[in-house]
C-alpha positions in Angstrom: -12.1 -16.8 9.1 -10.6 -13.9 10.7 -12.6 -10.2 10.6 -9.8 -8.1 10.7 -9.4 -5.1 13.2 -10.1 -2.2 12.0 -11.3 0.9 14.5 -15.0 2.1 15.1 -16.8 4.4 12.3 -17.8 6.9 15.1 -19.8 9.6 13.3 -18.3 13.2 13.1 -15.4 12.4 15.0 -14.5 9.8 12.4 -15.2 12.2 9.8 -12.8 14.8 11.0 -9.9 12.1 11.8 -10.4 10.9 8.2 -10.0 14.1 6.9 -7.0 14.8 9.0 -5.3 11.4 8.1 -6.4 11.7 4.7 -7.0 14.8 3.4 -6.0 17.1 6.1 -2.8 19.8 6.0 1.0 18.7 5.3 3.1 18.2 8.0 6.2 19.3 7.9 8.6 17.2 5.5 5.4 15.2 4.1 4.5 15.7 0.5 0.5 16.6 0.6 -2.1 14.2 -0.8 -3.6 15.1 -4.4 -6.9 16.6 -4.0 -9.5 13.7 -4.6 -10.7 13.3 -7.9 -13.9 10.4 -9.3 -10.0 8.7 -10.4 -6.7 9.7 -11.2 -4.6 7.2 -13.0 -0.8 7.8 -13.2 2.5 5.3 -13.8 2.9 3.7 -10.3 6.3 3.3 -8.5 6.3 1.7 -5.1 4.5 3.2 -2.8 1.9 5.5 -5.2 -1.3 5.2 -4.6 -4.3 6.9 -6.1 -7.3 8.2 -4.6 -10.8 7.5 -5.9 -14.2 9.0 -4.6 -16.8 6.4 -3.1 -19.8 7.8 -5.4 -17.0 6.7 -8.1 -16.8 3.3 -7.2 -18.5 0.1 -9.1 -21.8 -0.8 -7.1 -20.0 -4.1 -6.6 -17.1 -2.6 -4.4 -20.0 -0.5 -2.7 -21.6 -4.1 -1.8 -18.0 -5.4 -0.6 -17.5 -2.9 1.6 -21.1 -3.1 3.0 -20.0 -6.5 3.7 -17.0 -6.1 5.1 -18.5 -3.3 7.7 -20.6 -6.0 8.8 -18.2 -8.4 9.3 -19.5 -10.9 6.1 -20.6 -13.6 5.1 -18.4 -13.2 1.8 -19.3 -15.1 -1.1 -15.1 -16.6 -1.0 -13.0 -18.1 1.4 -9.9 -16.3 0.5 -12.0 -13.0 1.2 -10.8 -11.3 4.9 -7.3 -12.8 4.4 -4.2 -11.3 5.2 -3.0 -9.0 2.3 1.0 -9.6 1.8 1.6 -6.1 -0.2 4.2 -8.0 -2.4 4.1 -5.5 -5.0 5.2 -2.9 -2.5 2.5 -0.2 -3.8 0.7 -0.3 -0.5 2.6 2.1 2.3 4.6 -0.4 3.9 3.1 -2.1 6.9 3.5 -4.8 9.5 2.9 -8.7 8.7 -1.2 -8.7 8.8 -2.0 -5.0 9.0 -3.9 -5.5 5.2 -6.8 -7.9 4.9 -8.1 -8.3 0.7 -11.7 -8.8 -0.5 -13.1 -9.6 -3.8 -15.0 -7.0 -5.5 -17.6 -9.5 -7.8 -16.9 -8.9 -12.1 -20.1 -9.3 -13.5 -19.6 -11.8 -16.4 -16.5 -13.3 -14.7 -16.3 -17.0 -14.4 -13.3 -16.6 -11.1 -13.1 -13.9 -8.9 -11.9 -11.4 -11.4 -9.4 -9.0 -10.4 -11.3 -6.5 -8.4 -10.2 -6.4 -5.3 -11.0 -4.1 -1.8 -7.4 -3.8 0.2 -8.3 -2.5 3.7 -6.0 -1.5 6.4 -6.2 -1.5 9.9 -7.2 2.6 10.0 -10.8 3.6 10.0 -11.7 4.0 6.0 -8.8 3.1 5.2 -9.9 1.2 1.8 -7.9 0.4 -1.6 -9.4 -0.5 -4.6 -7.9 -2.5 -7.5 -9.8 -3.2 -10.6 -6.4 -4.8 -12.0 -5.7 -7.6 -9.5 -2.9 -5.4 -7.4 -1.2 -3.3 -10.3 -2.4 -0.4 -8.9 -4.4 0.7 -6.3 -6.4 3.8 -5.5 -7.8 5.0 -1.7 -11.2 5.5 -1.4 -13.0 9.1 -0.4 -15.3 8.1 1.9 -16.5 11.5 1.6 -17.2 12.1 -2.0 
């Protein structure tokens, strides 16, 4: 399997380019990002995305991402594959930018349909607790 590439967590400096990316200032002729909220849930058209906090995650999708900062194991196979973004929700990206992992159900017999959705960006992390219907970025500073 494939770890995808995804840049460095460095420290404050990652921080403060999360917060610009993410959370920072309009720029001119942008729409500006929602203020983050523990989830907002809204009728999706392509290319809406929510935002979710971190501390308002499952512990499971805490445990995925553990895993996928340190590059696995992962409990499935199909867990670091390339994410096609079929559904269009996702900003639209290059063949292979998004790589999927499964976010464990507890009581599920399958992989449920939890799902992490990262990007190549630093933190750049969906989550999906209805297999791709909707997807919200994760805070990784609340």
């Amino acid at each position: 399997m494939r770890i995808p590439p995804r840049i460095t967590r460095i420290g404050a400096l990652g921080a403060l380019a999360s917060a610009l990316i993410f959370g920072g200032p309009a720029v001119a002729g942008a729409v500006a990002a929602p203020a983050p909220v523990a989830h907002s849930a809204s009728v999706l058209t392509p290319t809406a995305v929510g935002n979710i906090c971190y501390s308002s995650l499952p512990v499971q999708a805490h445990d995925t991402l553990d895993l996928i900062a340190k590059g696995g194991p992962f409990p499935y196979p199909q867990d670091g594959t390339v994410f096609q973004n079929r559904e269009g929700i996702l900003p639209s990206q290059s063949n292979g930018y998004y790589h999927e992992y499964t976010v464990e159900t507890p009581g599920s017999s399958d992989r449920g349909a939890r799902r992490i959705v990262t990007g190549q960006k630093s933190q750049e992390d969906y989550y999906t607790s209805d297999h791709y219907a909707s997807f919200d970025l994760v805070n990784h500073s609340c």
